[in-house]
ZADO-1210 file (C-alpha; in nm, 4 decimals, padded with zeros to 6 digits):
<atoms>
<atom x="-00.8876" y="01.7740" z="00.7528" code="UNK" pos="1"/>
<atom x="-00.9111" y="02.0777" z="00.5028" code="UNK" pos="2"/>
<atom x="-01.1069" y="02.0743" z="00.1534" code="UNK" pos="3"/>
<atom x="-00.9080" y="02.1438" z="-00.1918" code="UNK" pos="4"/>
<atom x="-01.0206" y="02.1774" z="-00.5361" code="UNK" pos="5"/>
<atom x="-00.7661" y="01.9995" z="-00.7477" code="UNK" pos="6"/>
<atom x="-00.6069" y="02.0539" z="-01.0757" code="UNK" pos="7"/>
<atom x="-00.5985" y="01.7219" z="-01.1903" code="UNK" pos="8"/>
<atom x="-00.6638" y="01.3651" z="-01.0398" code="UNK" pos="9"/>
<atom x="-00.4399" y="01.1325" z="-01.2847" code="UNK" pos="10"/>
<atom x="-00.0777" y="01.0822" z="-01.3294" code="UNK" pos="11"/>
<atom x="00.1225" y="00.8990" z="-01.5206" code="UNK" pos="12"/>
<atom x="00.0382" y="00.7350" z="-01.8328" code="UNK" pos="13"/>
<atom x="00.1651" y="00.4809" z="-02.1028" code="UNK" pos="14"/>
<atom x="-00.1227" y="00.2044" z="-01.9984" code="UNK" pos="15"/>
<atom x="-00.1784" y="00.2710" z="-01.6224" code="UNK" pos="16"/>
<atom x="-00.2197" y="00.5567" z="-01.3805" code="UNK" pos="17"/>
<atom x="-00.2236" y="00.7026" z="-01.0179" code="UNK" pos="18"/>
<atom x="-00.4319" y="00.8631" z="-00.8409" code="UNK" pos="19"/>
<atom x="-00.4573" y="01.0005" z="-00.4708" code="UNK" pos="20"/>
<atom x="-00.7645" y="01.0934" z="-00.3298" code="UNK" pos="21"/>
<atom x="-00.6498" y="01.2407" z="-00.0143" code="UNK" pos="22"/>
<atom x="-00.3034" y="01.3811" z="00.0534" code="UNK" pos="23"/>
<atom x="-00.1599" y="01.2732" z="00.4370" code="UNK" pos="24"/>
<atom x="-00.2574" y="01.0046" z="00.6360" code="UNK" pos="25"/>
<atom x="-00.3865" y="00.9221" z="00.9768" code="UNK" pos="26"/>
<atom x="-00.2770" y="00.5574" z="01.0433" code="UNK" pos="27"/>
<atom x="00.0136" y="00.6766" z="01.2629" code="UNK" pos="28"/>
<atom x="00.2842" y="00.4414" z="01.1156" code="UNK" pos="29"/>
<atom x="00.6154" y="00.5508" z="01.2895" code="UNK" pos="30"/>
<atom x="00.8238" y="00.4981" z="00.9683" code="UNK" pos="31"/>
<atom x="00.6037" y="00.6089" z="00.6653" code="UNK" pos="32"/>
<atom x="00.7992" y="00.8070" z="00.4100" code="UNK" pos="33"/>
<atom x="00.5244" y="00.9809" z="00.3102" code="UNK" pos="34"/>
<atom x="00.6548" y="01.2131" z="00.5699" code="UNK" pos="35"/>
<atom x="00.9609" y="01.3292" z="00.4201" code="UNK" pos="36"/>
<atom x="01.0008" y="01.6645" z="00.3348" code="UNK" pos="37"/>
<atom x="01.0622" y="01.5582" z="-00.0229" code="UNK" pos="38"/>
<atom x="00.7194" y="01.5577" z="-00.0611" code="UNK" pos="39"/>
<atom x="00.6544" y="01.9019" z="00.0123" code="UNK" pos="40"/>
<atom x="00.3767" y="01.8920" z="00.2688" code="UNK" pos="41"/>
<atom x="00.2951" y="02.2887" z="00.3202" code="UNK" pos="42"/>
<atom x="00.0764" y="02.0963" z="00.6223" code="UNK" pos="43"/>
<atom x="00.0600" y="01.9246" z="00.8902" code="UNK" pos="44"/>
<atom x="00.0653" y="01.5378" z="00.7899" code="UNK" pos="45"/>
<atom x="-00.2101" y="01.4185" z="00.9725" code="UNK" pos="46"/>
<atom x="-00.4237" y="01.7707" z="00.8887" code="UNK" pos="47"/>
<atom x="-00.5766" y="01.5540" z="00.5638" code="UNK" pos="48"/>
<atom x="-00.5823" y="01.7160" z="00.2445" code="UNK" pos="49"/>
<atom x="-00.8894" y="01.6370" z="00.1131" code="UNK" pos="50"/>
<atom x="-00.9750" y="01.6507" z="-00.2986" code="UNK" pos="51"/>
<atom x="-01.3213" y="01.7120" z="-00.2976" code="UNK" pos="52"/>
<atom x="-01.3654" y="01.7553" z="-00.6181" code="UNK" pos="53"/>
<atom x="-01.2044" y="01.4216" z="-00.7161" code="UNK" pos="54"/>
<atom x="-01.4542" y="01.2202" z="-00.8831" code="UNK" pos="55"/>
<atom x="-01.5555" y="01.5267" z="-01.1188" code="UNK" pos="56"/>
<atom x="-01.1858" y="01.5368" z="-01.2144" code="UNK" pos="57"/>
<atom x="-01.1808" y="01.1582" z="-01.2689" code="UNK" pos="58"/>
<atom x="-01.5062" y="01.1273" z="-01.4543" code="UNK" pos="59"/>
<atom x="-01.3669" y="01.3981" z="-01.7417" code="UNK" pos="60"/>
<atom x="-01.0505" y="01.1934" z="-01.7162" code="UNK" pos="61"/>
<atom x="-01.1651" y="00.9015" z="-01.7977" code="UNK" pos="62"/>
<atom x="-01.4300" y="01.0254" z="-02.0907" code="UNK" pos="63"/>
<atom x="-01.1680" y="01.1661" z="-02.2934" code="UNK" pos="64"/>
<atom x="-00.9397" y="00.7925" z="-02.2636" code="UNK" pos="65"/>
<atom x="-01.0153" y="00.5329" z="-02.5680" code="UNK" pos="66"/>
<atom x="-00.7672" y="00.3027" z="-02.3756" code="UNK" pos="67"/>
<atom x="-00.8936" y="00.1185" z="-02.0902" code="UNK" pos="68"/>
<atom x="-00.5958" y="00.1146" z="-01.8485" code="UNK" pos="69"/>
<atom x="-00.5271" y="-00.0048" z="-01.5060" code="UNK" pos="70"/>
<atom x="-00.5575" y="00.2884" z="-01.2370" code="UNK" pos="71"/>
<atom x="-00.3364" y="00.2520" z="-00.8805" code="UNK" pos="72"/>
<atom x="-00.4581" y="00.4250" z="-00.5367" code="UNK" pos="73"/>
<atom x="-00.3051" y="00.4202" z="-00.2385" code="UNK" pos="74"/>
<atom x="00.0852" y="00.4648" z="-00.2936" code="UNK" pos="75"/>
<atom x="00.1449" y="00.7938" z="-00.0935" code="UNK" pos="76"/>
<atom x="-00.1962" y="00.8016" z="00.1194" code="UNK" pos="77"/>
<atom x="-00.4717" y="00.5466" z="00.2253" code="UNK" pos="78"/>
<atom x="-00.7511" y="00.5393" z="00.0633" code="UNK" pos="79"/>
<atom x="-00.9221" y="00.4075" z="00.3202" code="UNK" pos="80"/>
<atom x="-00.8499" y="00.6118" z="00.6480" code="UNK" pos="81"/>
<atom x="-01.0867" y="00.7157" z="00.9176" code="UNK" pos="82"/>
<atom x="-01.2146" y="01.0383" z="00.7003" code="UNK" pos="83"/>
<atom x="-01.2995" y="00.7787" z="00.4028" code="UNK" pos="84"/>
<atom x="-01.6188" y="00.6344" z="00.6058" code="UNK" pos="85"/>
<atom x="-01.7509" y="01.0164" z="00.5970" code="UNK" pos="86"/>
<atom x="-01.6490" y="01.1197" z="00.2974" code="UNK" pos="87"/>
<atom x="-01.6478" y="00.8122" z="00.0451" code="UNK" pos="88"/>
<atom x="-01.4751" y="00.9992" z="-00.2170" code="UNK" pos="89"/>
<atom x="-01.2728" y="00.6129" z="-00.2872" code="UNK" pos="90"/>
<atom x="-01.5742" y="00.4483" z="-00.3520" code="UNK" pos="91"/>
<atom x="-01.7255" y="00.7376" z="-00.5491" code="UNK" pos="92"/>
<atom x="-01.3881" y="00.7121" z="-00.7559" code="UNK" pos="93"/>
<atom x="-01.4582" y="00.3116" z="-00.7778" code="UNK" pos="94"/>
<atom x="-01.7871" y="00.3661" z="-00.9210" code="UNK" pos="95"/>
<atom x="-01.6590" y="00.6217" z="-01.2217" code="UNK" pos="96"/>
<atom x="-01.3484" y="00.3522" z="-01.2435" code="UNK" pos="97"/>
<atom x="-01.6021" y="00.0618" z="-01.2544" code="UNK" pos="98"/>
<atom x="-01.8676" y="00.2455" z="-01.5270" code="UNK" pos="99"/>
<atom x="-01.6240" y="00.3073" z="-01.7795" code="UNK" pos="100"/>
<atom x="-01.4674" y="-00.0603" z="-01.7661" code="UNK" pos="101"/>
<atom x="-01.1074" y="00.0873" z="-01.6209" code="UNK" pos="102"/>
<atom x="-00.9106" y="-00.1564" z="-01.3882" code="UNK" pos="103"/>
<atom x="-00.7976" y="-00.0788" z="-01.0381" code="UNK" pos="104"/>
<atom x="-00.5012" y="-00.1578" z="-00.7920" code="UNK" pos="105"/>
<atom x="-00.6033" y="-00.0584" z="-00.4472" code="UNK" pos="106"/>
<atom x="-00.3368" y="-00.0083" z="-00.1715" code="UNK" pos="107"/>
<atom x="-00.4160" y="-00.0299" z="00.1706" code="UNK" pos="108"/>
<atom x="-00.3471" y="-00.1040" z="00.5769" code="UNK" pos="109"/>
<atom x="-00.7015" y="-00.0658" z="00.6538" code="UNK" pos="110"/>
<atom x="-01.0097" y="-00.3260" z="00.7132" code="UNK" pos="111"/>
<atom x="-01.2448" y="-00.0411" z="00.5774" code="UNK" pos="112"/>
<atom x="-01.1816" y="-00.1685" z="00.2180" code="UNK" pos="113"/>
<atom x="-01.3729" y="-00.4258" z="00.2886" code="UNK" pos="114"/>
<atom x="-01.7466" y="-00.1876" z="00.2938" code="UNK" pos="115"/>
<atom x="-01.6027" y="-00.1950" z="-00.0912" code="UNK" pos="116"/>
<atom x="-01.5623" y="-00.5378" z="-00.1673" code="UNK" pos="117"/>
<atom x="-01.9015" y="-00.5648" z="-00.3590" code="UNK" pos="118"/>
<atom x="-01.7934" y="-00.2853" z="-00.5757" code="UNK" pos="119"/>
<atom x="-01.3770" y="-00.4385" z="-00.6281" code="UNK" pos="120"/>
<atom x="-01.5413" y="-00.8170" z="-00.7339" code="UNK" pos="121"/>
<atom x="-01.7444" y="-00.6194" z="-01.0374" code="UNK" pos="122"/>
<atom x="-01.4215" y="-00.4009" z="-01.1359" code="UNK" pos="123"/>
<atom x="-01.2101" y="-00.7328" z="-01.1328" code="UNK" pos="124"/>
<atom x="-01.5322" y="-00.9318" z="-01.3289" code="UNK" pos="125"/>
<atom x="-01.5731" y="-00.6625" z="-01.5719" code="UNK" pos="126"/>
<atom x="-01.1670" y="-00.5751" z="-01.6297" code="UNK" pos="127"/>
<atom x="-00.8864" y="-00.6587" z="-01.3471" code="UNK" pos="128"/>
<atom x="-00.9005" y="-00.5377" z="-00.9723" code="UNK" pos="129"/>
<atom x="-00.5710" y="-00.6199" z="-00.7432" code="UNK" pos="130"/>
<atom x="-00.5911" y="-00.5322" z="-00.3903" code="UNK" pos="131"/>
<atom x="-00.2546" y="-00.4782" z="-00.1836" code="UNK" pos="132"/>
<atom x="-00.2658" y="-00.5236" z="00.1937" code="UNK" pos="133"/>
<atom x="00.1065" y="-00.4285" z="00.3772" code="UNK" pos="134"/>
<atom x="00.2089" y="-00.6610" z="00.6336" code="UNK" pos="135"/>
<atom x="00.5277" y="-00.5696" z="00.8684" code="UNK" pos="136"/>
<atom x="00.4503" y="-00.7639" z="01.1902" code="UNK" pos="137"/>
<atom x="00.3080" y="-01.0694" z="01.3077" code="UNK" pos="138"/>
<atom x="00.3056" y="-00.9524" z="01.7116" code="UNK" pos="139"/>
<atom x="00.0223" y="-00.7632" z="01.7754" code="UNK" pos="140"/>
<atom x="00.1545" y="-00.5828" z="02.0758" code="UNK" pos="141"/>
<atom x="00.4639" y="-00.4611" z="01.8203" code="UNK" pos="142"/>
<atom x="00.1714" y="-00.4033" z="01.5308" code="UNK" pos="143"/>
<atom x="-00.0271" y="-00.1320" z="01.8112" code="UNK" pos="144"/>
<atom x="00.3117" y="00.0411" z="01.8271" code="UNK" pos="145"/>
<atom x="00.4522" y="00.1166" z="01.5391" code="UNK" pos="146"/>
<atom x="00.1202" y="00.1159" z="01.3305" code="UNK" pos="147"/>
<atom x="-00.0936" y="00.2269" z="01.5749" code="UNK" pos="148"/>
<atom x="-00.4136" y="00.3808" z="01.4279" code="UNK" pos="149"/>
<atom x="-00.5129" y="00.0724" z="01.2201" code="UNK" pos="150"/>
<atom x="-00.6516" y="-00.2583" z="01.2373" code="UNK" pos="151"/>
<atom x="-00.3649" y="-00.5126" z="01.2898" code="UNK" pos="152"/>
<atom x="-00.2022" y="-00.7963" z="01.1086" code="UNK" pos="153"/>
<atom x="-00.4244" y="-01.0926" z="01.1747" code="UNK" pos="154"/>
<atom x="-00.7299" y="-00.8724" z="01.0934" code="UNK" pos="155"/>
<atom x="-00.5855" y="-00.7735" z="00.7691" code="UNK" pos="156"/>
<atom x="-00.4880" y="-01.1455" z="00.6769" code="UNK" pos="157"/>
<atom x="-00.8787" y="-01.1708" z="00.7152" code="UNK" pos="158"/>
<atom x="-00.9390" y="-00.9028" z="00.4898" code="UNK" pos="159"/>
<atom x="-00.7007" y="-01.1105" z="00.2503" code="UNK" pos="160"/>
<atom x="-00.9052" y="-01.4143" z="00.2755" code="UNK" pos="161"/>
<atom x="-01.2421" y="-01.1948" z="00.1841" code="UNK" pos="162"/>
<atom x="-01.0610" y="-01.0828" z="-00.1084" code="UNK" pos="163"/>
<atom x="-00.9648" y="-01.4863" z="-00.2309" code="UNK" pos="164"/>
<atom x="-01.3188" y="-01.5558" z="-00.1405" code="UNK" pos="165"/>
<atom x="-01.4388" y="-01.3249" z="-00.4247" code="UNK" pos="166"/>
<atom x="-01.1707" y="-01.3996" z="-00.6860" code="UNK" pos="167"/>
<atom x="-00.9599" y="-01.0609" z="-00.6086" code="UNK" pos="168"/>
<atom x="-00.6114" y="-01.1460" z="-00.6666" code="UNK" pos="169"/>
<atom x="-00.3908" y="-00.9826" z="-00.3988" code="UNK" pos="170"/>
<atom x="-00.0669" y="-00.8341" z="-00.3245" code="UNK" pos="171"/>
<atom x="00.1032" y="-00.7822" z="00.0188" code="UNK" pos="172"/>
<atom x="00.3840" y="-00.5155" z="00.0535" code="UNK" pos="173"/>
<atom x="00.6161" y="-00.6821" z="00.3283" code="UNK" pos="174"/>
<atom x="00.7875" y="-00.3928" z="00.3877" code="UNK" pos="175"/>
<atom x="00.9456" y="-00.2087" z="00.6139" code="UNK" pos="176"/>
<atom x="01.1422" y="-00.4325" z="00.7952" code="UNK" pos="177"/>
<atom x="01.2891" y="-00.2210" z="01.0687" code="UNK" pos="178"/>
<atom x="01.6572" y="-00.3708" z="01.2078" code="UNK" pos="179"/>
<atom x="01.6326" y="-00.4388" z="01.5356" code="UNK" pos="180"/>
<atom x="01.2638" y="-00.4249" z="01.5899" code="UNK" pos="181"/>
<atom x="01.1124" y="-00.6667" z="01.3680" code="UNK" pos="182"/>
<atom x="01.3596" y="-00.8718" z="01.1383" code="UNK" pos="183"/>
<atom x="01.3130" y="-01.2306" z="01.2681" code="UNK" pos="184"/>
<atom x="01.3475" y="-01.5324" z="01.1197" code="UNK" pos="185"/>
<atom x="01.0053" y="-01.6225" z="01.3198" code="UNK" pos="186"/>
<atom x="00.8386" y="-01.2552" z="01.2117" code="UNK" pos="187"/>
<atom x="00.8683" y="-01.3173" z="00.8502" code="UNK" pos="188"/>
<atom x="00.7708" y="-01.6717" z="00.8567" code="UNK" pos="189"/>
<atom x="00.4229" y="-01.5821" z="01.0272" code="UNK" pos="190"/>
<atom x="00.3524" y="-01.3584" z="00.7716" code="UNK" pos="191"/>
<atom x="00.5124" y="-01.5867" z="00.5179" code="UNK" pos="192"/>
<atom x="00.3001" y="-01.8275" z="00.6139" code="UNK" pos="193"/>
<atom x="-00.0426" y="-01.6404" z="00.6424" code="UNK" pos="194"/>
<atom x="00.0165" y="-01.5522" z="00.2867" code="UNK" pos="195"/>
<atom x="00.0306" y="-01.9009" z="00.1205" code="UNK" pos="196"/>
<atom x="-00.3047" y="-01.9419" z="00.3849" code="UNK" pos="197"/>
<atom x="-00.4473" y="-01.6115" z="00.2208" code="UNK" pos="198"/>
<atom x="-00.3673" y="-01.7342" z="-00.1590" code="UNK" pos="199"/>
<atom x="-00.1768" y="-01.3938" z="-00.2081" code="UNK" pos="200"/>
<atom x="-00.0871" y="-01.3512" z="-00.6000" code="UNK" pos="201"/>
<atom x="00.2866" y="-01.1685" z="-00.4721" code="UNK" pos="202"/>
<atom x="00.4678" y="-00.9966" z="-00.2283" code="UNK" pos="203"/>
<atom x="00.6817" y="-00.7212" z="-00.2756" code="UNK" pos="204"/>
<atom x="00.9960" y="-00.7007" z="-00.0346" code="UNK" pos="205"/>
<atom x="01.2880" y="-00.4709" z="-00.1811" code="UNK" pos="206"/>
<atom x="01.4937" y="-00.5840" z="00.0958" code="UNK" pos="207"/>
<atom x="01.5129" y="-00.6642" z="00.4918" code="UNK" pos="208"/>
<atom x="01.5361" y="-00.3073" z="00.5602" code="UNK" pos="209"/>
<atom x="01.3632" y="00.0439" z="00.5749" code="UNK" pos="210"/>
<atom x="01.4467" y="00.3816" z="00.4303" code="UNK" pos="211"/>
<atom x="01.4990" y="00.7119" z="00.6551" code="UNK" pos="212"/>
<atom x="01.4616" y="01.0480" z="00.5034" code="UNK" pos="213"/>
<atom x="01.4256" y="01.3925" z="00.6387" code="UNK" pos="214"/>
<atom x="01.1549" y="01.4383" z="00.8089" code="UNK" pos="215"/>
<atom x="01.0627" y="01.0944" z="00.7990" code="UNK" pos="216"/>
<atom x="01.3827" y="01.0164" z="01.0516" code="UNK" pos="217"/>
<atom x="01.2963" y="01.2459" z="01.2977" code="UNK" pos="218"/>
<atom x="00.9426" y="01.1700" z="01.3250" code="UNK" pos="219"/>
<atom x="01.0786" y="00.7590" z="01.3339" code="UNK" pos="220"/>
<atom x="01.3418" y="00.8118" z="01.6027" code="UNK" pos="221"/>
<atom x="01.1242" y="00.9998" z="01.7812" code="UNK" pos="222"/>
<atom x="00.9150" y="00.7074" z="01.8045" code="UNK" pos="223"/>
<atom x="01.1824" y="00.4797" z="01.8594" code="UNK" pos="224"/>
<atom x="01.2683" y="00.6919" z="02.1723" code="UNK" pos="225"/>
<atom x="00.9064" y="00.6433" z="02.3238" code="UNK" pos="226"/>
<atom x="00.8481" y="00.2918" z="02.2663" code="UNK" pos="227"/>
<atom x="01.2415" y="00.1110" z="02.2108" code="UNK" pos="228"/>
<atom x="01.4794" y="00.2700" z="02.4380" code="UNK" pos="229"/>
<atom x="01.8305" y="00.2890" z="02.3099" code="UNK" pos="230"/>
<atom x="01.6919" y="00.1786" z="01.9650" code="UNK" pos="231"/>
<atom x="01.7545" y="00.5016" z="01.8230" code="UNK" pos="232"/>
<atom x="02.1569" y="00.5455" z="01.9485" code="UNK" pos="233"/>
<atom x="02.2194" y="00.2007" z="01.7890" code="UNK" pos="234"/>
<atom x="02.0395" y="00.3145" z="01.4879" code="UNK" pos="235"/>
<atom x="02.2922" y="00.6108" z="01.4658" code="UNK" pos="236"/>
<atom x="02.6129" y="00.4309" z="01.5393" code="UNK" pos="237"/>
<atom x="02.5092" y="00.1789" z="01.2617" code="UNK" pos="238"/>
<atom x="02.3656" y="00.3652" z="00.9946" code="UNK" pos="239"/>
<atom x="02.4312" y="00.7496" z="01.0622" code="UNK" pos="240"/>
<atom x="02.1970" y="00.9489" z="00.8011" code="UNK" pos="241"/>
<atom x="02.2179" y="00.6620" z="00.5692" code="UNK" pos="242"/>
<atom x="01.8649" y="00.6735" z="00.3172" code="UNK" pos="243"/>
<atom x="01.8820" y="00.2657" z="00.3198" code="UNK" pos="244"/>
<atom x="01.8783" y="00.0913" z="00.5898" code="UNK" pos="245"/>
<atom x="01.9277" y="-00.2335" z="00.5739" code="UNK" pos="246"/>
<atom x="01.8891" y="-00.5563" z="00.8373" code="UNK" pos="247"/>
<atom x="02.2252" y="-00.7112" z="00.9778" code="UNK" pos="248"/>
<atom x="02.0139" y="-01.0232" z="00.9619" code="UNK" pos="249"/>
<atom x="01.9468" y="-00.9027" z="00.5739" code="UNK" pos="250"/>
<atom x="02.0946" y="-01.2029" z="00.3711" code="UNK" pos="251"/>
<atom x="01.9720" y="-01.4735" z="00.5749" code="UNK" pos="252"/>
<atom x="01.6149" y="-01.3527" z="00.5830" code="UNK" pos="253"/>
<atom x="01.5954" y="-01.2318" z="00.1840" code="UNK" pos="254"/>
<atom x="01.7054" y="-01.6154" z="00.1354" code="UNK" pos="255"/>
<atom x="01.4120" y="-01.7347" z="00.3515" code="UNK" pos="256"/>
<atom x="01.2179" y="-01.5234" z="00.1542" code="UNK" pos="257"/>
<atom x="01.2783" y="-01.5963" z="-00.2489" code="UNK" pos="258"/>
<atom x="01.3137" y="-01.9920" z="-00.1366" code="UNK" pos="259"/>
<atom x="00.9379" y="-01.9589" z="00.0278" code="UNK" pos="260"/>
<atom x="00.8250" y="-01.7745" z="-00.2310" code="UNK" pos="261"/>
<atom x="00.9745" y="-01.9642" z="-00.5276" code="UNK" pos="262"/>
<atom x="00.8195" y="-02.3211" z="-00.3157" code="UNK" pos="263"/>
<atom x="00.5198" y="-02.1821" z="-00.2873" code="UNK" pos="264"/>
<atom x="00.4506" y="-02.0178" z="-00.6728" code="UNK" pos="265"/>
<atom x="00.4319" y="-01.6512" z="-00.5262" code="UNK" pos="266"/>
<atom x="00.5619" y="-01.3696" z="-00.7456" code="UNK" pos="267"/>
<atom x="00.8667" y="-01.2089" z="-00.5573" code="UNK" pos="268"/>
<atom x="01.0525" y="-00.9995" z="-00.7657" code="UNK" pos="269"/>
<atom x="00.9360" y="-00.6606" z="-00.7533" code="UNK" pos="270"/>
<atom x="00.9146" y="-00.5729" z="-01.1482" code="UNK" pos="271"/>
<atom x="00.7403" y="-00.8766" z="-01.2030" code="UNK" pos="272"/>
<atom x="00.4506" y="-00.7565" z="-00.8829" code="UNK" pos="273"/>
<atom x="00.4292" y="-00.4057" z="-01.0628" code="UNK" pos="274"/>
<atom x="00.4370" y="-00.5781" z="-01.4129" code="UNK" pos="275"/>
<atom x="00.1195" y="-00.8048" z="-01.2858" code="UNK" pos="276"/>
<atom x="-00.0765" y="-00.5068" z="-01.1243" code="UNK" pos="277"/>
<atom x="-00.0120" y="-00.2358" z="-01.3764" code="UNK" pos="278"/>
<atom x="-00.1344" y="-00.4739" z="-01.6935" code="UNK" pos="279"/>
<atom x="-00.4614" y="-00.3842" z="-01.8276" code="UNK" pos="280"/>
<atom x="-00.6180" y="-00.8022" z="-01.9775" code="UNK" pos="281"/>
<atom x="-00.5486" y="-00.7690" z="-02.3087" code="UNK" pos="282"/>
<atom x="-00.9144" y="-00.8507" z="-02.4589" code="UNK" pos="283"/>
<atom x="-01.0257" y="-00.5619" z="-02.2865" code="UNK" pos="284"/>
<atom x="-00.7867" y="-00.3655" z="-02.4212" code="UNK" pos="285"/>
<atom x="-00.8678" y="-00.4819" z="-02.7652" code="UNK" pos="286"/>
<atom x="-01.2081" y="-00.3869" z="-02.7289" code="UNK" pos="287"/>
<atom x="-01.1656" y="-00.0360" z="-02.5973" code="UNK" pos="288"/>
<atom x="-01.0404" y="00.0015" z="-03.0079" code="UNK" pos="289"/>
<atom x="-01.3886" y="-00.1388" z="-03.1205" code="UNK" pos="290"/>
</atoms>
């Protein structure tokens, strides 16, 4: 990892923000489009950028706001990778978020949120904490390969159940779903299944599918060539240099899906997720004017 000073910590605006701690990510996940060369790494991925100087930045940020707001991490790197338990720049940033009565929405693979957990039930008791957990695989053996340096499915349903435990509403990202590798009828059902068991508030699933960009394609097929032999030649015949990527098994499995979810009361659609984890409660909001 190298050490940056930063610009600026926040972005976006218009009642809820972003903000990324770290820039690259260790978890290993053969399909993570944080990769692409869209993003403009001038680095090597896994060579973490660190932004020391975070918490300063979001300390002034959050002085100069009158509106409380809800404040995302985790979108383009986890917050909680191996060079968090050393550095604890995310809980430093949880603290400042926590003080000045801001909301957070906490993305994550990784078990380590849980050294947190004390710290995300007095941000959701004093404003509104969501914390998303992504779940692509119920098999283990499949989870080691193609997210290989992080803890594994049934360990983050666990982490789940912690956060139901201590009133933290929670949102799983079931997504990617790579053709040919993982979109089962019996896959998606586990993890259907483990989410009604976990109490999850939504699940986000665009579609039965994964994306492929530069950079992020070679770096998957790659992969695919170590661990899935003649994955990667099927991939081409069926989908070329195609960005989506969908499931042939698509339909059937987005239908098992919405009818689970819909059963069950979970939020599905997308918009409605993002709606739920980017809205600041209103009485807080009214008193930020006071």
């Amino acid at each position: 990892m190298h050490f940056v000073d930063a610009k600026g910590i926040l972005t976006g605006g218009k009642g809820h923000f972003g903000m990324n701690v770290y820039r690259g990510c260790t978890h290993g996940c053969i399909y993570c489009d944080s990769r692409s060369r869209c993003y403009q790494f001038t680095h090597a991925f896994e060579d973490i950028e660190v932004k020391q100087n975070a918490p300063e930045l979001l300390e002034k940020a959050l002085k100069s706001k009158r509106q409380k707001a809800m404040i995302g991490t985790g979108s383009m790197s986890d917050p909680y990778m191996h060079c968090e338990e050393e550095l604890g720049l995310t809980r430093k940033c949880l603290e400042i978020i926590c003080r000045y009565g801001f909301g957070a929405a906490v993305q994550t693979k990784s078990d380590r949120i849980l050294r947190d957990i004390d710290l995300l039930e007095e941000i959701n008791r004093k404003a509104k904490c969501v914390v998303q957990i992504t779940l692509t695989t119920w098999d283990d053996r499949l989870c080691r390969i193609i997210e290989p340096n992080v803890c594994n499915t049934k360990r983050r349903i666990e982490v789940l159940e912690e956060m139901r435990k201590k009133g933290i509403p929670t949102i799983v990202w079931m997504t990617p779903i790579l053709p040919f590798i993982n979109d089962t009828e019996e896959n998606i059902s586990a993890i259907l299944n483990a989410c009604v068991q976990a109490g999850v508030k939504g699940i986000i699933c665009f579609d039965m599918g994964v994306t492929l960009r530069e950079g992020d394609r070679e770096y998957f097929y790659a992969a695919l060539d170590m661990h899935f032999p003649g994955v990667k030649e099927l991939y081409m015949r069926t989908y070329g240099n195609a960005y989506e990527v969908p499931s042939p098994r698509r339909k059937e499995l987005m239908d098992l899906f919405i009818s689970f979810c819909a059963k069950h009361g979970i939020l599905w659609k997308p918009d409605q997720c993002f709606d739920y984890m980017s809205s600041f409660p209103e009485k807080y909001r009214q008193m930020s004017f006071l």
